[in-house]
C-alpha positions as CSV (number, residue, x, y, z in Angstrom):
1,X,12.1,-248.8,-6.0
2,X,14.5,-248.5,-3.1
3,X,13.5,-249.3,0.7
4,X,11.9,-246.6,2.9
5,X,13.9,-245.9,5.1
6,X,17.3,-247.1,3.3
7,X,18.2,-248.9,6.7
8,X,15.3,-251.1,6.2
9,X,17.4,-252.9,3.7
10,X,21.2,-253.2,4.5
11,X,22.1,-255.4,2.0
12,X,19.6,-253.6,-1.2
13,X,16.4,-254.1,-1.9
14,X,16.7,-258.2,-2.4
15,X,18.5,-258.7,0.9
16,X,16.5,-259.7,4.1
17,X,14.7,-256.9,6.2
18,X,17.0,-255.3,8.9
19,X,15.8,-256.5,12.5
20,X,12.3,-254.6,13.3
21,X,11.2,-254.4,9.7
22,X,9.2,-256.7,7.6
23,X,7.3,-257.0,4.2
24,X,6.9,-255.4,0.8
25,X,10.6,-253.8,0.6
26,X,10.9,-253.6,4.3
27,X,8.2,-251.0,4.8
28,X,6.4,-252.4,7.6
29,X,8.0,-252.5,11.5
30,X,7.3,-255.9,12.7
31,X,5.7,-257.2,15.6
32,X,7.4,-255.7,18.5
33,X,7.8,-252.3,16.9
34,X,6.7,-249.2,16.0
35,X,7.2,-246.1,13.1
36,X,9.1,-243.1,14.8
37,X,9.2,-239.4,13.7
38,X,12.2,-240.4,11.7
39,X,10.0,-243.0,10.1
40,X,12.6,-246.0,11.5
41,X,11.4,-248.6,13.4
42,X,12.0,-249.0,17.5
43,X,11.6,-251.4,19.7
44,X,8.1,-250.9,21.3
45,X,8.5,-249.7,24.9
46,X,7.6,-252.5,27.8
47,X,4.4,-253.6,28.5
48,X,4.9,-252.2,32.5
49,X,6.0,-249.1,31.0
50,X,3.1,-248.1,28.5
51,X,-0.3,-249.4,31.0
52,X,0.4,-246.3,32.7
53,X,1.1,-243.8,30.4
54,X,-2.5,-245.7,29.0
55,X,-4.3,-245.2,32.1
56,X,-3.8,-241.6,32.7
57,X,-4.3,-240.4,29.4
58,X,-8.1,-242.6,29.4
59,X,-7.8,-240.5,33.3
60,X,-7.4,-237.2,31.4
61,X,-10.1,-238.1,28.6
62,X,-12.8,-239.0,31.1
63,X,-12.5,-235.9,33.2
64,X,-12.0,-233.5,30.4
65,X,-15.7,-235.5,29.4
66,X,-17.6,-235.2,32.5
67,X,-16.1,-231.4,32.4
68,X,-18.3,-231.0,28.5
69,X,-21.6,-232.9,30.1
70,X,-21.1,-231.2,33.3
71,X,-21.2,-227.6,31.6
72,X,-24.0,-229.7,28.7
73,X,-21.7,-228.5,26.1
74,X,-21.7,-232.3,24.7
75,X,-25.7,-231.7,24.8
76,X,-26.3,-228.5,23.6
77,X,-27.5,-226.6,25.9
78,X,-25.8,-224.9,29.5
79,X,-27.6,-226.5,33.0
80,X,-28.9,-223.3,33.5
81,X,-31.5,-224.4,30.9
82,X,-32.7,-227.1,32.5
83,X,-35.9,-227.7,33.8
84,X,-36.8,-230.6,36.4
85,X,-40.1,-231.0,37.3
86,X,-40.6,-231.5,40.9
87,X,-44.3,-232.9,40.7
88,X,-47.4,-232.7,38.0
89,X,-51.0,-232.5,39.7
90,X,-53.7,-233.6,37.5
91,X,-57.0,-232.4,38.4
């Protein structure tokens, strides 16, 4: 079986791994990298460039979830069917 993708392999399939691929006829990225649409390996970005791409999308994520338990879709039921109880009098 041939390498996935070909450039994986430069030199066939018993040739070392081109740089940012590794294993079982190339078809892992190594460390470092990661699979892109093309299915290549790239370079992974640097660390001070992906924290805040990170950070905004867990931003996004927690408002869009306090947004559900706000409206108690996450719950099941709207606020407008909830009942507190202010005080119980036991006689």
């Amino acid at each position: 079986m041939p390498c996935l993708p070909k450039v994986a392999c430069p030199g066939g399939i018993d040739s070392p791994c081109a740089l940012g691929y590794q294993g079982r006829r190339c078809g892992m990225c190594a460390n470092e990298h990661s699979r892109a649409l093309d299915s290549s390996c790239v370079p992974c970005p640097p660390i001070s460039e992906r924290i805040p791409k990170y950070l905004v999308a867990a931003l996004l994520a927690s408002a869009f979830l306090a947004n559900l338990m706000m409206k108690g879709i996450v719950w099941g039921q709207s606020a407008s069917s909830i009942v507190l109880i202010d005080s119980v009098q036991v006689t």
